[in-house]
Biopython code that builds the backbone (N, CA, C, O; Angstrom):
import numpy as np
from Bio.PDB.StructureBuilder import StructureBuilder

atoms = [
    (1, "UNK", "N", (5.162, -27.638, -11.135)),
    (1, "UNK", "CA", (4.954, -26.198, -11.114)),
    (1, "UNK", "C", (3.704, -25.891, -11.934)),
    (1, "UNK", "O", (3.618, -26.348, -13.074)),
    (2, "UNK", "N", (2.607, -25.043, -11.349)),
    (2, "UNK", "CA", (1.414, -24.311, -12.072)),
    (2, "UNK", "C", (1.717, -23.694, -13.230)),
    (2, "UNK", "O", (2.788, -23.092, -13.155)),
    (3, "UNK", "N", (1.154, -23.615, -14.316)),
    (3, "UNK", "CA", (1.183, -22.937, -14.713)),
    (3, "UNK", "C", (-0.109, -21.656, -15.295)),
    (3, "UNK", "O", (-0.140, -20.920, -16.282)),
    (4, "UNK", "N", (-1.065, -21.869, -14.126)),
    (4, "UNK", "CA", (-2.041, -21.173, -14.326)),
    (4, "UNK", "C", (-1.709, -19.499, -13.686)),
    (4, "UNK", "O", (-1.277, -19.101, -12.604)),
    (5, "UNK", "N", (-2.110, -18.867, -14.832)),
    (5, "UNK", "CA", (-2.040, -17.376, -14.788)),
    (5, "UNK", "C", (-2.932, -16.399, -13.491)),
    (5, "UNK", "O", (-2.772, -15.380, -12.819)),
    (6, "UNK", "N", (-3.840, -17.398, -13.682)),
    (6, "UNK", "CA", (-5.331, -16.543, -12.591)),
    (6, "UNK", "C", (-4.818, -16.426, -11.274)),
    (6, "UNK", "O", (-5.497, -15.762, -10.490)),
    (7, "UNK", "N", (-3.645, -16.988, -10.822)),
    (7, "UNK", "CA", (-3.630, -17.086, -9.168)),
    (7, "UNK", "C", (-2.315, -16.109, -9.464)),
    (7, "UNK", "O", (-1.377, -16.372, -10.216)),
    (8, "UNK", "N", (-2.489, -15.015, -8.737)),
    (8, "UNK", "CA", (-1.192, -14.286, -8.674)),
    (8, "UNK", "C", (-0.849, -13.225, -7.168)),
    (8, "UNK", "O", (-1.758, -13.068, -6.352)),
    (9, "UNK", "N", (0.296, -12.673, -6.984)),
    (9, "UNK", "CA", (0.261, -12.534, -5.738)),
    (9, "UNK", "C", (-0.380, -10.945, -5.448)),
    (9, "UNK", "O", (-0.745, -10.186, -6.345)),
    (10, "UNK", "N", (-0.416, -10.684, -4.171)),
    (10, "UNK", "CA", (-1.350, -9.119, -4.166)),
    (10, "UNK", "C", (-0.526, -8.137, -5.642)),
    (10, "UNK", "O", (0.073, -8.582, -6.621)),
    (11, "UNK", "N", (-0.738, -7.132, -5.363)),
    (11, "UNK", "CA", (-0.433, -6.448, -6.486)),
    (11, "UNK", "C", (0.167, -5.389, -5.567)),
    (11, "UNK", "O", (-0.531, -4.939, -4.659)),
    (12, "UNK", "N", (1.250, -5.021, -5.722)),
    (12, "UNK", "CA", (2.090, -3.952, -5.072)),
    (12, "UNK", "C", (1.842, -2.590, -5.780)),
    (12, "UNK", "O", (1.943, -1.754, -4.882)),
    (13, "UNK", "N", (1.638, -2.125, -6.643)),
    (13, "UNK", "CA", (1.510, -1.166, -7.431)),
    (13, "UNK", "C", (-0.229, -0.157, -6.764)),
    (13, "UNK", "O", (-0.899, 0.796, -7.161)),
    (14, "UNK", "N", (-0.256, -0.911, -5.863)),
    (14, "UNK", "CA", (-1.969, -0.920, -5.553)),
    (14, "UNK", "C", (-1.346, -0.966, -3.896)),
    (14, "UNK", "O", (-0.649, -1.850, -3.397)),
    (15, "UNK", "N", (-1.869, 0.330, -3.240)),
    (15, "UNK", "CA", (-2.418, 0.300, -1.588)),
    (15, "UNK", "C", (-3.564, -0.176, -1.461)),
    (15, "UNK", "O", (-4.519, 0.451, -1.920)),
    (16, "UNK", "N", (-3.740, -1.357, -0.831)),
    (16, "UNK", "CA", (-5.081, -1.500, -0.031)),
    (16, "UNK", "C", (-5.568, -1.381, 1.358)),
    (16, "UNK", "O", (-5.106, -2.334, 1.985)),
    (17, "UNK", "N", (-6.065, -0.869, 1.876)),
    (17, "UNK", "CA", (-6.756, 0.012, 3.034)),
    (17, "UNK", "C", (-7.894, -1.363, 3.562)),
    (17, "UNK", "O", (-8.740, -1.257, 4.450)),
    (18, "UNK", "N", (-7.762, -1.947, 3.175)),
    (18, "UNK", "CA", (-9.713, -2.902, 3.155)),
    (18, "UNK", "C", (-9.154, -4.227, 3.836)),
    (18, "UNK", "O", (-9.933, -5.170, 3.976)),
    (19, "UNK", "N", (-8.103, -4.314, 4.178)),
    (19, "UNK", "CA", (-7.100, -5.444, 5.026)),
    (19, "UNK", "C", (-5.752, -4.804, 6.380)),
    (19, "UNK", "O", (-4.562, -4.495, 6.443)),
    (20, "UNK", "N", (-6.983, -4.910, 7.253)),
    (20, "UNK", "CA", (-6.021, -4.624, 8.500)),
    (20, "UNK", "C", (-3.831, -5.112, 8.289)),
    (20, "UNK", "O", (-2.867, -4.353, 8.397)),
    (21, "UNK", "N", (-3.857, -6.036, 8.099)),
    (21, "UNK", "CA", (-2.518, -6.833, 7.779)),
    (21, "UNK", "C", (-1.635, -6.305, 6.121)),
    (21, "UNK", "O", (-0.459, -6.428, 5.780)),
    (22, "UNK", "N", (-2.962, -5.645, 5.327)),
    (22, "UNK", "CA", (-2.176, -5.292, 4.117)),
    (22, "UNK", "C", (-1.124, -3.636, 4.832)),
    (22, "UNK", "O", (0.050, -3.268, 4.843)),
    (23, "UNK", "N", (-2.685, -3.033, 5.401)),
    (23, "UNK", "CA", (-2.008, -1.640, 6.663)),
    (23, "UNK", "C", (-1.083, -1.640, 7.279)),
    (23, "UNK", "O", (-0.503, -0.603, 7.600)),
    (24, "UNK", "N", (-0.752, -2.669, 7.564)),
    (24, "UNK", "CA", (0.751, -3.131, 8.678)),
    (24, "UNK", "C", (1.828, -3.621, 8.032)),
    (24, "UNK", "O", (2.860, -3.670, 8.702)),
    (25, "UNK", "N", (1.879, -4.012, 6.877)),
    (25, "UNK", "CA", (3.222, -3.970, 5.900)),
    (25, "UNK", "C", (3.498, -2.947, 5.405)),
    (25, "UNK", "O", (4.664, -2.590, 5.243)),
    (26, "UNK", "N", (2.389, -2.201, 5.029)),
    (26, "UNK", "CA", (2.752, -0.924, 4.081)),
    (26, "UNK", "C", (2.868, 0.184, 5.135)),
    (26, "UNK", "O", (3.681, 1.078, 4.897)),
    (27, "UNK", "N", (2.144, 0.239, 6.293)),
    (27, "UNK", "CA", (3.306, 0.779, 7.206)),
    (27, "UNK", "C", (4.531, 0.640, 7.812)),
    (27, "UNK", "O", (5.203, 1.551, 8.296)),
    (28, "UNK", "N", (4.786, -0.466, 7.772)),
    (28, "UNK", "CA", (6.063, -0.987, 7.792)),
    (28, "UNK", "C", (7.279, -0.680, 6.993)),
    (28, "UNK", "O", (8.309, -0.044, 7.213)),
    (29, "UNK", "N", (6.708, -1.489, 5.787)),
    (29, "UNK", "CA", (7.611, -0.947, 4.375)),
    (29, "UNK", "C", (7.952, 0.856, 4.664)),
    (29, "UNK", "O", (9.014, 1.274, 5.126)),
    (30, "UNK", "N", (6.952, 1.587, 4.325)),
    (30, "UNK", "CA", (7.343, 3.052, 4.499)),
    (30, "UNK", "C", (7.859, 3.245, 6.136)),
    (30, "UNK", "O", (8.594, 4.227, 6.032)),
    (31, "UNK", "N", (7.870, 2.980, 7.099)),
    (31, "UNK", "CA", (8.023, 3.552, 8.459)),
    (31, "UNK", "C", (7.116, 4.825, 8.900)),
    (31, "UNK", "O", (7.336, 6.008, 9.162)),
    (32, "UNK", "N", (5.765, 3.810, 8.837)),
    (32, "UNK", "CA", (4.970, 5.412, 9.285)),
    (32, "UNK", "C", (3.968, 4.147, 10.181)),
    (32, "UNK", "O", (4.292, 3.015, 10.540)),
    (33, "UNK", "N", (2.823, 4.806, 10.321)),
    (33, "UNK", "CA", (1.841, 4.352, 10.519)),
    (33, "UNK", "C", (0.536, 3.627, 9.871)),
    (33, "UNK", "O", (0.312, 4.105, 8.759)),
    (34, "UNK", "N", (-0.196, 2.827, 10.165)),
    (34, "UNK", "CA", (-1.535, 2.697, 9.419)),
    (34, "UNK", "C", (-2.353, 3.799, 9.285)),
    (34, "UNK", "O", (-2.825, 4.106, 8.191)),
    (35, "UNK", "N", (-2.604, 4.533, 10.470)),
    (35, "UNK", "CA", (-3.322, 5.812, 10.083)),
    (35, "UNK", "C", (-2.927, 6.878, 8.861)),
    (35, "UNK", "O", (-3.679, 7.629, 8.241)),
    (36, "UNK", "N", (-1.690, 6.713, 8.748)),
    (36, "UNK", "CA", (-0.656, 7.714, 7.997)),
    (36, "UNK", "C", (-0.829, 7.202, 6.626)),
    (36, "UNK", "O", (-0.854, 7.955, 5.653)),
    (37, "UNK", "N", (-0.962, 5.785, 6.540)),
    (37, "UNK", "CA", (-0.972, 5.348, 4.560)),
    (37, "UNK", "C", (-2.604, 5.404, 4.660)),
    (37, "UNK", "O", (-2.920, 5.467, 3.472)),
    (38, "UNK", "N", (-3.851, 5.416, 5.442)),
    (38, "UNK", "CA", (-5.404, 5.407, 4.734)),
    (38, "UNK", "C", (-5.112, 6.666, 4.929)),
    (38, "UNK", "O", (-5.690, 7.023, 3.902)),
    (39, "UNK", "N", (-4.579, 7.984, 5.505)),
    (39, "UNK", "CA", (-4.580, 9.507, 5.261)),
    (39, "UNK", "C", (-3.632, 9.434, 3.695)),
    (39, "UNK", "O", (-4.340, 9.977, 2.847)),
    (40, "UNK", "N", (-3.020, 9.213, 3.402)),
    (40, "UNK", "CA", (-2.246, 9.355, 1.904)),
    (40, "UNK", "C", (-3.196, 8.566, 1.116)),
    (40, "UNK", "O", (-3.325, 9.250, 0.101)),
    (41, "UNK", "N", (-4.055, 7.367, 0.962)),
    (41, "UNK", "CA", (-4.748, 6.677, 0.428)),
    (41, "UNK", "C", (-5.867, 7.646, 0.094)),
    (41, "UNK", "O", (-6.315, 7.786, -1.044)),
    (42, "UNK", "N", (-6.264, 8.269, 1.108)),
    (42, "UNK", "CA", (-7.414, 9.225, 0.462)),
    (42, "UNK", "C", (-7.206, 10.679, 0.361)),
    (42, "UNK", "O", (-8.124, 11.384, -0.057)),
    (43, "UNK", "N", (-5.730, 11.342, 0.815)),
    (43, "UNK", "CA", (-5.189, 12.067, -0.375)),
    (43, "UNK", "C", (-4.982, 12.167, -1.822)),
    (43, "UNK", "O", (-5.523, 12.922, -2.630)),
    (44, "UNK", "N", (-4.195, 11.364, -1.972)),
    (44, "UNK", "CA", (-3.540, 10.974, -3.466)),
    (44, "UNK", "C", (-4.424, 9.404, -4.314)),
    (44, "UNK", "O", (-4.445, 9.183, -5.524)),
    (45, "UNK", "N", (-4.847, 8.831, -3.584)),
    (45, "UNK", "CA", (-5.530, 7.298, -4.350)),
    (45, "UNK", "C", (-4.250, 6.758, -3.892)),
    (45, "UNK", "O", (-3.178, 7.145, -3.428)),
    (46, "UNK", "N", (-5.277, 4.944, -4.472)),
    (46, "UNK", "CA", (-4.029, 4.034, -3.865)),
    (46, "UNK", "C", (-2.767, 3.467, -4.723)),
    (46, "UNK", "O", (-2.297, 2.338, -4.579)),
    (47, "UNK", "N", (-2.416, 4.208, -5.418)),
    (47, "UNK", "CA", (-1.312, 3.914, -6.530)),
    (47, "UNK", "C", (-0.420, 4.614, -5.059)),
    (47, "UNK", "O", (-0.524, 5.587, -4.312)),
    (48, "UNK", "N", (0.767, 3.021, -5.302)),
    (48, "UNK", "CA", (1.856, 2.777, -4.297)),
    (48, "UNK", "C", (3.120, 4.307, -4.671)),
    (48, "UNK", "O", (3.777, 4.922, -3.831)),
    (49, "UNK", "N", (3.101, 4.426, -5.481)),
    (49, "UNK", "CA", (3.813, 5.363, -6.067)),
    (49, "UNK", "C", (3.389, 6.918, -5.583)),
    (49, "UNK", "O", (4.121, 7.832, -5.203)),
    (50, "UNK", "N", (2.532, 6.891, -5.676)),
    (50, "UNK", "CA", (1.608, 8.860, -5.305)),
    (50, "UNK", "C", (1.850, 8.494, -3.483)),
    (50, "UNK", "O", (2.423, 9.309, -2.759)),
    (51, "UNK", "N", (1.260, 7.035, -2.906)),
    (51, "UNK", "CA", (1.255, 7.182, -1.647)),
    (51, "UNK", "C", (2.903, 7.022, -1.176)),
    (51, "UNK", "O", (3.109, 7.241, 0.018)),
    (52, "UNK", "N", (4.180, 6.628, -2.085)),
    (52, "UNK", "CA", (5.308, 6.749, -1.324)),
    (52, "UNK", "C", (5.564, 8.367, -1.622)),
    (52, "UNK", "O", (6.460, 8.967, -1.027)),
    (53, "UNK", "N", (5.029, 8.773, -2.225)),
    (53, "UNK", "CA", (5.712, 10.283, -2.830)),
    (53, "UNK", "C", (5.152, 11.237, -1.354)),
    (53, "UNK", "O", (5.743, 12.130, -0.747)),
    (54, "UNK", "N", (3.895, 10.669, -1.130)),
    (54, "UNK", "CA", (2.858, 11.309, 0.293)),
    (54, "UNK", "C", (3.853, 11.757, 1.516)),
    (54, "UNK", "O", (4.190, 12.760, 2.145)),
    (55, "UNK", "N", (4.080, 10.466, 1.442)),
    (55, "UNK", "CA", (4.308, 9.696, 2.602)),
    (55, "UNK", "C", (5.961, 10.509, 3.269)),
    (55, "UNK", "O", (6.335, 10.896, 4.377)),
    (56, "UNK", "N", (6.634, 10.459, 1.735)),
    (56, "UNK", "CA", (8.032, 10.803, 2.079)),
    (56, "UNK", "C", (7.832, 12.426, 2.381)),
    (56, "UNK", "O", (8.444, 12.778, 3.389)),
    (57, "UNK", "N", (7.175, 13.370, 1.782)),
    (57, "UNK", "CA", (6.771, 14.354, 1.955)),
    (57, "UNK", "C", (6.446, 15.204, 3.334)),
    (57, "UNK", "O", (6.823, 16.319, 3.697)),
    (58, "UNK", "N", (5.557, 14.178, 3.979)),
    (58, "UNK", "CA", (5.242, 13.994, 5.305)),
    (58, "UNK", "C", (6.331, 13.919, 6.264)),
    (58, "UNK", "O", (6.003, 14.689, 7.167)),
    (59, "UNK", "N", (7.393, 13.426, 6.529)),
    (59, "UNK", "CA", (8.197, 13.385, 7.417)),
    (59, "UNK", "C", (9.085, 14.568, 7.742)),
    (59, "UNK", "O", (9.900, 14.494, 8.661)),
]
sb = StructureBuilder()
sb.init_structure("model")
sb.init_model(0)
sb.init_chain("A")
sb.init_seg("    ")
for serial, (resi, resn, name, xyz) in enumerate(atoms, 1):
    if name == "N":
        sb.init_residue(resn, " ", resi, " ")
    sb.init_atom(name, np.array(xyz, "f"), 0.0, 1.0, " ", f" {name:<3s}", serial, name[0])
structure = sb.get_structure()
């Protein structure tokens, strides 16, 4: 087992918009669309938290 710190996994706390495939989980995860989390992404910023608050708002 590694024990190097530097390799770690995406960061959930963080929407990223800049990866077609990151768009399609996090639309997933919420049940919306990709168009629907880069419209909350550049509403609110990409803190996962402001964009679930968006998001739930929205429906």
């Amino acid at each position: 087992m590694s024990d190097d710190k530097s390799k770690t996994g995406a960061d959930r706390q963080r929407v990223s918009t800049s990866e077609d495939y990151e768009l399609r989980d996090w639309a997933k995860s919420l049940n919306t669309t990709p168009e629907k989390i880069k419209e909350a992404v550049s509403a609110v910023g990409n803190s996962a938290e402001k964009v679930r608050e968006y998001i739930g708002g929205r429906k």
